[in-house]
C-alpha positions in Angstrom: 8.5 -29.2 -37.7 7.0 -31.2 -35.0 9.9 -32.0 -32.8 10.4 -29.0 -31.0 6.9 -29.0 -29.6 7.1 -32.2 -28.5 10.2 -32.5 -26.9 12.0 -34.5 -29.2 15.6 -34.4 -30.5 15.7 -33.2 -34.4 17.4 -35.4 -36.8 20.6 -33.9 -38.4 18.5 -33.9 -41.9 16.0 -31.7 -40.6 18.6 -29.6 -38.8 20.6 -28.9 -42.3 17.2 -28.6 -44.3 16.2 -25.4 -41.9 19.3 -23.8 -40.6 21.7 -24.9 -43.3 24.1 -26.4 -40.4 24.3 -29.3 -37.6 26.5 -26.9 -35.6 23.5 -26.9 -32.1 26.2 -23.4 -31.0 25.5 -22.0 -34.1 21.9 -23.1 -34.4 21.3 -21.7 -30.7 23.2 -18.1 -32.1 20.4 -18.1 -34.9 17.4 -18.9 -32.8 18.5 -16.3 -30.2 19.5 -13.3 -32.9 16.6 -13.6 -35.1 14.4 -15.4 -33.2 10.9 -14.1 -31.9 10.4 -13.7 -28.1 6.6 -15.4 -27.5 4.5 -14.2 -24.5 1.8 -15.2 -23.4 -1.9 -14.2 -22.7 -1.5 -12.7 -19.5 1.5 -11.2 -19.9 0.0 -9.2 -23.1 -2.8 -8.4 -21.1 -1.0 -6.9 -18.5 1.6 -4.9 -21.0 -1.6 -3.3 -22.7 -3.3 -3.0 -19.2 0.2 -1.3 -18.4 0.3 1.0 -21.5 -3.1 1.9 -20.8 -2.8 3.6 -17.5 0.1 5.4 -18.8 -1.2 6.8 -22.1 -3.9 7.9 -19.3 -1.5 9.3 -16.5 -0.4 10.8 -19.7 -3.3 12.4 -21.1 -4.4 13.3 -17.4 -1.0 15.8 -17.2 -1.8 17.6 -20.1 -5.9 18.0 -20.5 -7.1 20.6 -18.1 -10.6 20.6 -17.1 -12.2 24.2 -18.1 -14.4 24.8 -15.3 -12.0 24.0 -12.4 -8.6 24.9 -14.4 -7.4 22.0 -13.0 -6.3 18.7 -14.5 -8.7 15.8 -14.9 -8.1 12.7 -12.6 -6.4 9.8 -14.3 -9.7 7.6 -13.7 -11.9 10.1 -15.6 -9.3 10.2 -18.4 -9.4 6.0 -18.0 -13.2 6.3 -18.3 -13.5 8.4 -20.9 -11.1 6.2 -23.0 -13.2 3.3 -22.9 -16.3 5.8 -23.8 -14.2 6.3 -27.3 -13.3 2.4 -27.7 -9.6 3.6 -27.6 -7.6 0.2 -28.4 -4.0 0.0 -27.3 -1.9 -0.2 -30.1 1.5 -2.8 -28.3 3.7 -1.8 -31.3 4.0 1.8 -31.0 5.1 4.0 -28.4 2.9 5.5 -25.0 4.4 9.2 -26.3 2.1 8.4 -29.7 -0.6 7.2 -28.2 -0.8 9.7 -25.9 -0.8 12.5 -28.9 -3.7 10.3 -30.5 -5.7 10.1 -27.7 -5.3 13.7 -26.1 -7.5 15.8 -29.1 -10.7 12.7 -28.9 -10.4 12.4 -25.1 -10.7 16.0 -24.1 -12.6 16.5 -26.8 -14.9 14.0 -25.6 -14.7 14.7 -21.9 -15.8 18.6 -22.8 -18.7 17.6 -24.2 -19.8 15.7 -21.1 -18.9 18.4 -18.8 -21.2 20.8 -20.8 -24.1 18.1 -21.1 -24.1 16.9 -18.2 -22.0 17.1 -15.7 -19.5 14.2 -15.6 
């Protein structure tokens, strides 16, 4: 269906053929109810940038560095995220992610603190 990328009106054929109705109110209803929202580049990569920091504010509140007893900073947990190649996942929730990520990333970041130290 070329014509709503170009701007032009649809004929009432087409209209019938892919909504079963000429009605535009009821056509409009459709579109908005069942209808998928489109964003674009930057706005995913700012979402994912978003979820990012918080699965790592996140992660940062509940892994305790074992030589200080103190919490890690959230750029160290950021860091050590990219070290593992974690990929944020937009469809499910930070509260997941966060569980995922909490074993590998402390996991990860103890094993730096004890080779060298991080």
């Amino acid at each position: 269906m070329k014509f709503y990328f170009s701007g032009q009106v649809a004929k009432k054929e087409d209209l019938i053929k892919a909504f079963g109705t000429q009605d535009q109110t009821e056509i409009c209803k459709e579109i908005l109810s069942k209808g998928e929202l489109q964003i674009s580049d930057k706005e995913r990569h700012s979402q994912i940038e978003q979820m990012f920091r918080e699965i790592a504010t996140n992660v940062a509140d509940k892994c305790i560095n074992p030589d200080l007893n103190r919490p890690y900073p959230v750029t160290i947990i950021e860091k050590a995220m990219k070290d593992i190649h974690y990929s944020i996942k937009p469809n499910q929730s930070t509260k997941q992610q966060t569980l995922q990520t909490l074993a590998y990333t402390c996991v990860h970041l103890w094993i730096l603190t004890k080779i060298t130290n991080y």
